[in-house]
C-alpha positions in Angstrom: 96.4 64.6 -54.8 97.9 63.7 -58.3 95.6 60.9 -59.6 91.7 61.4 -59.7 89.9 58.8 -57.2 88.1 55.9 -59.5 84.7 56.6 -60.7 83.3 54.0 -58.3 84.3 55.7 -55.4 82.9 59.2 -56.3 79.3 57.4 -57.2 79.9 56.1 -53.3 80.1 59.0 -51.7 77.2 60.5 -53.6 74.8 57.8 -53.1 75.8 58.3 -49.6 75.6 62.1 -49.4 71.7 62.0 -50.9 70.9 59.4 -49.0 72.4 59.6 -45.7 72.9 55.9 -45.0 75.5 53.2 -46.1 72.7 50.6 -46.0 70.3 52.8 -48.3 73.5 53.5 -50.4 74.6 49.9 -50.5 71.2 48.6 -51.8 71.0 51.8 -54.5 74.5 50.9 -55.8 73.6 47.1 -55.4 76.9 46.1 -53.0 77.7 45.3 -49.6 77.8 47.5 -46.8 81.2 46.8 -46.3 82.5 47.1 -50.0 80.7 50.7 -49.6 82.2 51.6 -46.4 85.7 50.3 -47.8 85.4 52.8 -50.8 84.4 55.4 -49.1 87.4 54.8 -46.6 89.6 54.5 -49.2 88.3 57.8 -50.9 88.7 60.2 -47.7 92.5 58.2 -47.1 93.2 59.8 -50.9 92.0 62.7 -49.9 93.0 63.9 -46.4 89.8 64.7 -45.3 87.2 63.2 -43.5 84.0 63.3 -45.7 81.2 62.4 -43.5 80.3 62.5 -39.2 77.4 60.2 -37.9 74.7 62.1 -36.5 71.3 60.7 -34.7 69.8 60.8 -38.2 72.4 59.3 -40.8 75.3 60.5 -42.0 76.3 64.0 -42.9 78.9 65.5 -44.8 81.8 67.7 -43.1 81.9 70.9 -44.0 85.3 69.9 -46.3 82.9 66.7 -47.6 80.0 69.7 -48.5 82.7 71.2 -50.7 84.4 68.2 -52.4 81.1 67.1 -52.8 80.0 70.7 -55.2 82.7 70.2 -57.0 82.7 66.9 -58.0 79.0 66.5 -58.5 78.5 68.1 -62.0 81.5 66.7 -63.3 80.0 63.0 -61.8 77.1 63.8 -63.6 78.4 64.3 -67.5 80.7 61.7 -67.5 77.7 59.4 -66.6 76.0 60.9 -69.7 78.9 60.8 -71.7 79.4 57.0 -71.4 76.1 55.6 -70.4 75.7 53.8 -74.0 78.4 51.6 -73.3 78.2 51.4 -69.3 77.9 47.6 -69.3 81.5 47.3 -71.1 82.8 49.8 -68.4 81.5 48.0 -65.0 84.6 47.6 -63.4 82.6 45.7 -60.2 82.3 42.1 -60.6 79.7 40.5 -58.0 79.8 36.8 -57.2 77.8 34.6 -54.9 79.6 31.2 -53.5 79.2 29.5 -50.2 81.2 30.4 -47.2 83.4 27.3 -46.8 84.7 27.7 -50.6 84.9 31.3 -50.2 87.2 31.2 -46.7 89.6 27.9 -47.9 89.8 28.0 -51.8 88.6 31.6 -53.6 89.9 34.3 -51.4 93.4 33.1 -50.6 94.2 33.4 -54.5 91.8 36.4 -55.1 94.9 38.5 -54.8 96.3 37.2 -57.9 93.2 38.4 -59.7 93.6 41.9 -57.8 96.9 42.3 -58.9 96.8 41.2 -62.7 92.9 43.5 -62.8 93.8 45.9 -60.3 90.9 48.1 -61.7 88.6 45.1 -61.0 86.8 44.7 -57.9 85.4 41.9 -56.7 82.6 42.2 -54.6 81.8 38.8 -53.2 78.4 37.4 -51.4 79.4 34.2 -49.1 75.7 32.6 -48.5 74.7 29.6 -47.7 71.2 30.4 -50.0 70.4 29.8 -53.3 71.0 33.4 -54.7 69.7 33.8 -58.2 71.8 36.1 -60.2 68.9 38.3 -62.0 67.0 39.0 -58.4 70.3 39.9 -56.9 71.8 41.7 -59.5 74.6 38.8 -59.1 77.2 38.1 -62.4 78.2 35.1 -61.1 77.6 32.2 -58.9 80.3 29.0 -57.4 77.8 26.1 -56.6 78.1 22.6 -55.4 75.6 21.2 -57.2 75.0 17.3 -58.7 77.3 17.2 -62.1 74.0 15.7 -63.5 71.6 18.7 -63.0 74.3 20.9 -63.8 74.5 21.7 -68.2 78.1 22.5 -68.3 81.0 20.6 -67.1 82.8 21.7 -63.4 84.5 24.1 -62.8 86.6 22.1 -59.9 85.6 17.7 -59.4 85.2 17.2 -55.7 87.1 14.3 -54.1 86.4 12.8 -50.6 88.0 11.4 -48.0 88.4 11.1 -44.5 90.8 14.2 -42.6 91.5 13.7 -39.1 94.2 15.8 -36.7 98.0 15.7 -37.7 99.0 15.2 -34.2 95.9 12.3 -33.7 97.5 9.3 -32.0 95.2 6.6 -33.4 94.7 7.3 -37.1 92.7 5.3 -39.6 95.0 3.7 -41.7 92.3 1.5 -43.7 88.4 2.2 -44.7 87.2 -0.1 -41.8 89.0 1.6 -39.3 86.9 4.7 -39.7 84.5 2.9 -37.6 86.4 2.7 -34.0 86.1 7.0 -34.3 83.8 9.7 -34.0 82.6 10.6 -37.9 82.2 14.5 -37.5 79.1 14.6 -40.1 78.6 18.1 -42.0 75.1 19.4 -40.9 73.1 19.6 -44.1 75.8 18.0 -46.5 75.6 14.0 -45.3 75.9 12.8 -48.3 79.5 12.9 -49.0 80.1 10.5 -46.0 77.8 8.5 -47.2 78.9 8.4 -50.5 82.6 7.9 -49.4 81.2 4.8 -47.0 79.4 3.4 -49.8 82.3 3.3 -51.9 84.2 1.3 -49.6 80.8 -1.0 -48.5 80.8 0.4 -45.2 77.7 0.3 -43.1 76.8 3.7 -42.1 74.1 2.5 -40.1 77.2 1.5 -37.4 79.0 4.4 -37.0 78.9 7.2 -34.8 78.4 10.4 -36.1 78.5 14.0 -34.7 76.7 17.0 -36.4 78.7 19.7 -37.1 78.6 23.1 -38.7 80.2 22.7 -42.2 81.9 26.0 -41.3 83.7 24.7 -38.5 84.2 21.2 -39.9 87.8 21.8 -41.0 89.0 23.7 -37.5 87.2 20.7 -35.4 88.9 18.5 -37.1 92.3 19.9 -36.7 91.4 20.3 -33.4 90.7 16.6 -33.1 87.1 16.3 -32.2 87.2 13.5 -34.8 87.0 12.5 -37.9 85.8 14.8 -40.4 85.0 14.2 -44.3 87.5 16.0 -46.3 86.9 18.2 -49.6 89.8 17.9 -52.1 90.1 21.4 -53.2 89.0 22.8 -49.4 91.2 20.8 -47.3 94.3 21.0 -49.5 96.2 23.4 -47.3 95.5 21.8 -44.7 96.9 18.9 -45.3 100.2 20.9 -46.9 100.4 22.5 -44.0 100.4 20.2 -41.6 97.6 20.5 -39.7 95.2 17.3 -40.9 95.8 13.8 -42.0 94.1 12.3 -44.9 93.8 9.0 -46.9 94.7 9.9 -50.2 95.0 6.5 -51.2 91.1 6.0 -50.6 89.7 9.4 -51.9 86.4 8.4 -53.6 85.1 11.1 -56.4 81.7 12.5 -55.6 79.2 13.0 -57.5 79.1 16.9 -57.2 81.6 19.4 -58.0 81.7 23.2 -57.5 80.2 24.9 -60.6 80.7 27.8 -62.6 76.8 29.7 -63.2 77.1 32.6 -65.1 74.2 35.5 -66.3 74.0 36.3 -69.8 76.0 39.4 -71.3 78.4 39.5 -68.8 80.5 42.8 -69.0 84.4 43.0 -69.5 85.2 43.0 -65.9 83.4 40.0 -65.3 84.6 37.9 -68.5 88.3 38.8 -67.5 87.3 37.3 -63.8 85.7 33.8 -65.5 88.9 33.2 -67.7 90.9 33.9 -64.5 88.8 31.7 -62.4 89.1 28.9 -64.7 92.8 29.3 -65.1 93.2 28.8 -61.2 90.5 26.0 -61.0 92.4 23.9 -64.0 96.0 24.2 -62.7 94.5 23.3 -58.9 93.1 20.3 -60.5 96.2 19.1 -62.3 98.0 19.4 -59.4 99.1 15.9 -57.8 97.5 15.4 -54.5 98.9 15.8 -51.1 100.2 13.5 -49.1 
């Protein structure tokens, strides 16, 4: 092997190694279980060699894992020394916390563009639906859909409604009113963007009839035509490009939340570079005309 595995994936298979478990290893390092079980992965495919066999117990090294492991392990240890002063400039692991729907349908299918400009970066992100605060979980940054007034800085991406329906529904709306003759396919704990889209357009929501719905499924139903669904504009974007759901652009109301930047104090190199890219791709998707 010519190049020398990154430092991130040595420190992996040594937390492992004393600890004998990816969880224990996982919560030492402060990542995921399956960020650690990817390095570590990615570590024996460099090498040739498996590094570690599941017994009863944990995990053990292989007898070829016992010896990488001797040798690397003193090396590991002065170059720790040698740059722990300035270890917060050298993190090369940037951990973010977002919910699942904005993870799955905006952030991860342009993450690769960060990978390949930072391809030293890693980005080791937390899809939750709680409200993780970033100095109990060791988080650098946070994407929240939070009220613009509660929030001190502006947006990071405005958030537009409107109803979304099936491409190949018969019976489409074609004016506010005539969202009332369907079935409203209501978010489960996020109402209030149909109700501030029917507001808008002096609908009573008292009279229409509404379905609960996992907002993690809300986009699939919907293209699946169980009804109509209340559409996010940046989430349902590609939807609509692609052809799968319907919207009425003309009637998109802006809500009064957005999806907003929360970032820790001191935030290392790795993680400034990942802010100025994330802002980059929020500001072009928000000068981008909308769909039709």
């Amino acid at each position: 092997m010519s190049r020398i595995p990154p430092i991130q994936s040595l420190d992996a298979l040594v937390s492992v190694a004393r600890l004998g478990s990816l969880a224990a290893a996982s919560e030492e390092l402060h990542l995921s279980v399956p960020t650690l079980s990817r390095r570590i992965a990615r570590l024996e495919a460099d090498l040739g060699i498996s590094l570690f066999e599941r017994r009863p117990r944990g995990l053990v090294l292989t007898t070829a894992g016992e010896a990488y492991h001797a040798k690397i392990l003193p090396a590991l240890k002065l170059l720790h020394v040698a740059h722990a002063g300035s270890a917060k400039e050298r993190r090369h692991t940037v951990r973010l916390t977002t919910i699942p729907a904005f993870a799955n349908r905006w952030l991860l299918p342009r993450l690769h563009r960060f990978s390949e400009m930072h391809p030293e970066i890693e980005v080791d992100l937390i899809a939750s639906t709680s409200l993780e605060r970033l100095d109990d979980q060791d988080l650098d940054l946070a994407i929240r859909l939070a009220r613009d007034d509660a929030m001190p800085e502006p947006p990071l991406l405005p958030i537009h409604v409107s109803p979304i329906w099936s491409a190949a529904r018969i019976q489409a709306p074609c004016v506010p009113a005539d969202v009332l003759e369907h079935v409203l396919l209501d978010p489960d704990h996020r109402p209030e963007f149909w109700r501030e889209w029917l507001a808008a357009y002096q609908l009573d929501q008292h009279v229409v009839t509404t379905r609960p719905v996992d907002p993690l499924l809300l986009y699939e139903l919907t293209a699946s035509d169980r009804g109509v669904g209340i559409g996010l504009d940046p989430l349902m974007t590609d939807l609509v490009d692609q052809g799968r759901l319907a919207t009425m652009r003309a009637y998109r109301v802006r809500s009064s939340r957005s999806f907003h930047l929360v970032q820790k104090p001191d935030l290392g190199l790795a993680a400034r570079r990942f802010v100025a890219w994330v802002n980059k791709e929020a500001a072009s998707a928000s000068e981008a005309p909308p769909s039709n």
